[in-house]
Residue, then its C-alpha position, 0 to 999 in steps of 0.5 A: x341735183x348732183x348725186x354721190x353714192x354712199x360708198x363708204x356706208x353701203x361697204x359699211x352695212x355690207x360687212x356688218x349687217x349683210x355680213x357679205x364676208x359670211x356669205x362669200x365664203x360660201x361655194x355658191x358664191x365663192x366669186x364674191x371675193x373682197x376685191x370683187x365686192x369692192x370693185x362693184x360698189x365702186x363701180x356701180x357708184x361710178x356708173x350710176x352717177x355718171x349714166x344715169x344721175x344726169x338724166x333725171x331732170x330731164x325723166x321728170x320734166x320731159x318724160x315718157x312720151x305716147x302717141x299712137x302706141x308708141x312710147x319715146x323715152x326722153x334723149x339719151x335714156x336708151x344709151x344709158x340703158x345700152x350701156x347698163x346692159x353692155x357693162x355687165x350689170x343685170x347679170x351680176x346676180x343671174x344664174x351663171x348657167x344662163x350668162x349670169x355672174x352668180x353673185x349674190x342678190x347683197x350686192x345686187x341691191x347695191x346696184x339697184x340703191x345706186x341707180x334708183x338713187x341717181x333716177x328712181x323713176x328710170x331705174x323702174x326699168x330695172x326693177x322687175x326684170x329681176x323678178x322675171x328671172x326668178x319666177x321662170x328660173x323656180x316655174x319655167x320649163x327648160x326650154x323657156x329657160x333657155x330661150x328667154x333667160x339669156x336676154x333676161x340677165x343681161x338686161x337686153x330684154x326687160x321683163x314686166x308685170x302684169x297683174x292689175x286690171x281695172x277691176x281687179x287692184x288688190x284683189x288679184x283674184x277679180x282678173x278677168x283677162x283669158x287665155x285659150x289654148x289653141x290647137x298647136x299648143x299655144x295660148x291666146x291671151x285676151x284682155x287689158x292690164x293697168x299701172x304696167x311699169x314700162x310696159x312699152x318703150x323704145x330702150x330694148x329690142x322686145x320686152x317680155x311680159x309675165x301676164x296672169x290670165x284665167x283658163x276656160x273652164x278655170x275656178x274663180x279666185x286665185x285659184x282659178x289663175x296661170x301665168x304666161x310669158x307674152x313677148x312684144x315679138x315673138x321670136x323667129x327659127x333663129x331665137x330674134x326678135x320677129x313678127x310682132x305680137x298682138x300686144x299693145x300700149x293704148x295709153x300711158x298715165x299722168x302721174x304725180x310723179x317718176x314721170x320718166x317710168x311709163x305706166x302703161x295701159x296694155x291691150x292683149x289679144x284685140x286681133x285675137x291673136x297674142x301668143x303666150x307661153x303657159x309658166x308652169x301649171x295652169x292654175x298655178x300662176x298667182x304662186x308663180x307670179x308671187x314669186x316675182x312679187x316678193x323680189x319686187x316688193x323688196x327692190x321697192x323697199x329699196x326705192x323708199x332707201x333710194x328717195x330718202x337718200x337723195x333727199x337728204x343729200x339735197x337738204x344738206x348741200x342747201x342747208x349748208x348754202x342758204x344764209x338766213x338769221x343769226x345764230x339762236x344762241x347769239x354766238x354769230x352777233x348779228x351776222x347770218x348763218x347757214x341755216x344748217x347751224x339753226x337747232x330746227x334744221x339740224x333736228x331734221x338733216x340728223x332725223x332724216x340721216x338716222x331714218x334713212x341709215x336705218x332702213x338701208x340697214x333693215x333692206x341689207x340685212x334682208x338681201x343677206x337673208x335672201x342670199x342665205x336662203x339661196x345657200x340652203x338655210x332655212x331658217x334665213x328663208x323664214x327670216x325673208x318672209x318675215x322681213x318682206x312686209x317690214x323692207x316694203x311699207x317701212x322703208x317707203x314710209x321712210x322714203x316718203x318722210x325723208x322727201x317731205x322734211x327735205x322739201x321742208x328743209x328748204x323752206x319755200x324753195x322746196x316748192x318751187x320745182x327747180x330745186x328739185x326737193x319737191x320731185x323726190x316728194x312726187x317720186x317717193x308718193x308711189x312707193x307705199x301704193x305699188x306691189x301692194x299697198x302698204x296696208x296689205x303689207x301689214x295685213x300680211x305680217x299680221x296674217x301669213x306671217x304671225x299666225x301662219x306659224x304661231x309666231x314662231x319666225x317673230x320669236x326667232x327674230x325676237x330672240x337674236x334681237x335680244x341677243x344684242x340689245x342687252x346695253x340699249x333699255x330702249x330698244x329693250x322696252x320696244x321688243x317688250x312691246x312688240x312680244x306683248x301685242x303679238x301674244x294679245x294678237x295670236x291668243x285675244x284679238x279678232x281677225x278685225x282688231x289684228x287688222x286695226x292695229x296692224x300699222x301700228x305693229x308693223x311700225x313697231x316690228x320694223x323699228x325695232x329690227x331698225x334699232x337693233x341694226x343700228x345699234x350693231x353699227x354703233x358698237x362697230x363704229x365706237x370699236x373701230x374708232x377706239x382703235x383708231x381705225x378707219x374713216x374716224x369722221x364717217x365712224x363718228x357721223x354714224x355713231x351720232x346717227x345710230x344714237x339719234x335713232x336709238x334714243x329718240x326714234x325708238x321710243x317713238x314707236x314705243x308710244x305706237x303700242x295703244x294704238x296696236x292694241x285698241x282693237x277694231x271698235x274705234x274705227x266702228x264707233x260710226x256708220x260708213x254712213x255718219x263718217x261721210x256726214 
């Protein structure tokens, strides 16, 4: 259950595929010196095995505790989430105006990889509060700004999300949580919030809740919603925590996994008298709130980096441990071998390196999109609004893969618990589901992001795609594919046929986009190596993983093209009524 951050890979795709020299050249993010990056992958590696990696176990078997509202965190979880505050690491990417360090948001996700890799379900906590920051930085006003934002970037009061209610899941639109202005100028907020990720908690002081919430009067839908600010105490003249709001935690969920993350039931108003402050206009808030989302949706792609990586650096240790039959081949005699020199088990261990590689390279290349947007590029803002859908449902659909072939590296010690194989198969399962399901991350890229502008961000994609692939007839024979089903898509298919091949397509887009990074990282690695230059033995494991993504997972996705393109009738071919006989 050791964890060992990648650093010589994250350094790797930093320079390569985020282009991290490109970006700190820049004035805004002039800070990020070579010296400075280096020092904060080395140190975010550092930190997270060290505060965070020992305490998985525990977060799993132990867990977030309620009893009459109150949430206890297993042993030793506030000290090292004191110590993450106190070392420094949510500023690292915070506006500098508000104690932030104005790093760019690149490296910020390597910090994110390090701590969900050491404890997914702990590093929840750290998740959203990055989101919060965003949204009140685009849609607060100057004086929330300055009263909340502070504690924000450190860390030192997390921020949640809360949206779902028990009838409104997917359709955002169907909450029926209000807020009423009071004579004063504050708002009442009413009602209840399900699946809040650390809704409550003993690690921090107060924590600072973004709630969406319908006005009197307001229209229904969306449209009809606004955000407001509810902190768990509200503060006194002198900006510290002081009376307790009138929110509370009723119950916390039992879950098939990330044990140590409290989903929490929250109860706002049951006194009548929980105060939130209004972000931004009212009725503006799911516009606010998305805000928020985006960036969470990303940190979650990075969850599936996060899962896959563990995994495989478990299956290996124990591939390369367990003894069991002689060599296929008859090379060991009759004697034993680890079961990492069996052909099946290497098929697996190089899959789940190439597969996991490849999405680390699709999440960098996104943060270094966000970076070039915050430069002032719009172009780059595109390209993140493009790329979002692909970072979150293809990333944790890799996650989820990776955790299953590790359990099955380990043969029927992946399902007994200690191992731990299967608990980063538990942990990974959320990750497709929350902040957005996967499949509304594909409606999305086939919707807003296909027809919102005629294709023109995928063409754009395409054509730096094209750009590099000259030498890899595969990857040639997928953007062939993909360009064919976006036309058939944009120009032929119903709303309900893009809907059914959606999957497939966004499978396809991702791959692709995949393989062109991984092919990048190839030519890099075999320059290097030419010029003996370099780790020679990190270079040839990462030309061997990019070859196996680019001549046996591409071509897999090229076969999803029929199934892209097989329209809605198949899945009418029945009656809701005969699929259920």
């Amino acid at each position: 259950m050791t964890y060992s951050a990648p650093v010589d890979e994250q350094r790797f795709v930093l320079t390569h595929i985020a282009r991290i020299g490109e970006i700190g050249a820049d004035p805004r993010f002039s800070a990020a010196s070579e010296d400075m990056v280096d020092a904060i992958v080395e140190g975010a590696a550092a930190f997270a095995e060290g505060e965070y990696a020992p305490l998985l176990r525990s977060g799993d078997t132990v867990g977030a505790r309620w009893d009459n509202g109150v949430v206890t965190m297993p042993e030793g979880f506030r000290a090292a989430y004191r110590a993450f505050v106190d070392n420094g690491w949510g500023t690292l990417a915070g506006p500098v105006a508000f104690g932030g360090q104005g790093l760019p948001f690149s490296l910020a996700t390597v910090v994110m990889e390090d701590l969900g890799t050491a404890n997914m379900g702990f590093s929840l906590v750290n998740m959203l509060t990055p989101g919060a920051i965003e949204s009140l930085v685009a849609h607060g006003s100057q004086e929330q700004q300055a009263t909340w934002l502070p504690r924000l970037i450190t860390g030192e009061w997390p921020g949640t999300m809360n949206l779902t209610e028990p009838q409104a899941g997917s359709d955002v639109g169907a909450i029926r949580t209000t807020a009423t202005q009071a004579p004063d100028g504050t708002w009442r907020v009413k009602g209840q919030k399900i699946f809040i990720t650390f809704g409550e908690h003993d690690l921090a002081d107060n924590i600072v809740h973004l709630v969406l919430a319908r006005t009197p009067g307001a229209p229904q839908g969306t449209k009809g919603l606004s955000l407001f600010l509810v902190p768990k105490y509200r503060l006194d003249e002198a900006g510290e925590p002081g009376v307790r709001n009138d929110v509370h935690c009723v119950s916390i969920e039992h879950k098939l996994g990330i044990h140590a993350s409290p989903t929490c039931v929250m109860s706002y108003g049951d006194n009548d008298d929980c105060i939130g402050e209004l972000v931004g206009a009212e009725g503006a808030g799911i516009r606010a709130m998305f805000t928020m989302m985006n960036n969470a949706r990303i940190n979650v792609g990075n969850q599936g980096v996060q899962v896959a990586e563990r995994a495989t650096q478990l299956a290996i240790a124990y591939a390369r441990d367990r003894i069991q039959s002689p060599s296929a081949d008859g090379t060991s005699g009759k004697a034993s071998v680890a079961i990492i020199e069996h052909p099946d088990v290497r098929r697996m261990l190089l899959r789940m390196k190439a597969q996991t590689q490849a999405v680390r390279a699709l999440l960098y290349y996104a943060a270094g999109q966000v970076d070039r947007a915050h430069m002032g590029d719009a172009a780059a803002k595109a390209r993140v609004d493009l790329v979002t859908p692909l970072v979150k449902a293809h990333g944790t659909d890799i996650g989820c893969e990776v955790a299953s072939l590790g359990v099955q590296v380990h043969g029927g010690m992946g399902f007994i618990e200690e191992t731990g194989a299967a608990q980063h198969y538990r942990d990974a399962r959320i990750t497709p589901i929350y902040e957005g399901t996967n499949g509304i991350q594909t409606a999305d890229l086939v919707g807003r992001k296909l027809t919102g502008d005629g294709g023109a961000a995928l063409r754009a994609l395409l054509t730096d795609i094209h750009a590099e692939i000259d030498n890899e007839p595969t990857l040639v024979a997928l953007a062939d594919a993909v360009e064919q089903i976006a036309a058939w898509m944009l120009n032929e298919a119903s709303v309900n046929d893009r809907l059914a091949g959606s999957y497939s397509f966004l499978t396809m887009v991702a791959t692709l986009t995949c393989g062109w990074l991984m092919a990048r990282q190839a030519a890099v690695a075999t320059a290097l190596s030419a010029k003996d230059e370099g780790n020679l033995t990190f270079l040839k494991a990462k030309i061997a993983a990019a070859r196996f993504y680019l001549d046996q997972i591409v071509p897999e996705a090229i076969g999803l093209r029929a199934a892209a393109l097989a329209g809605s009738a198949p899945l009418y071919a029945l009656t809701a009524e005969e699929l259920a006989a």
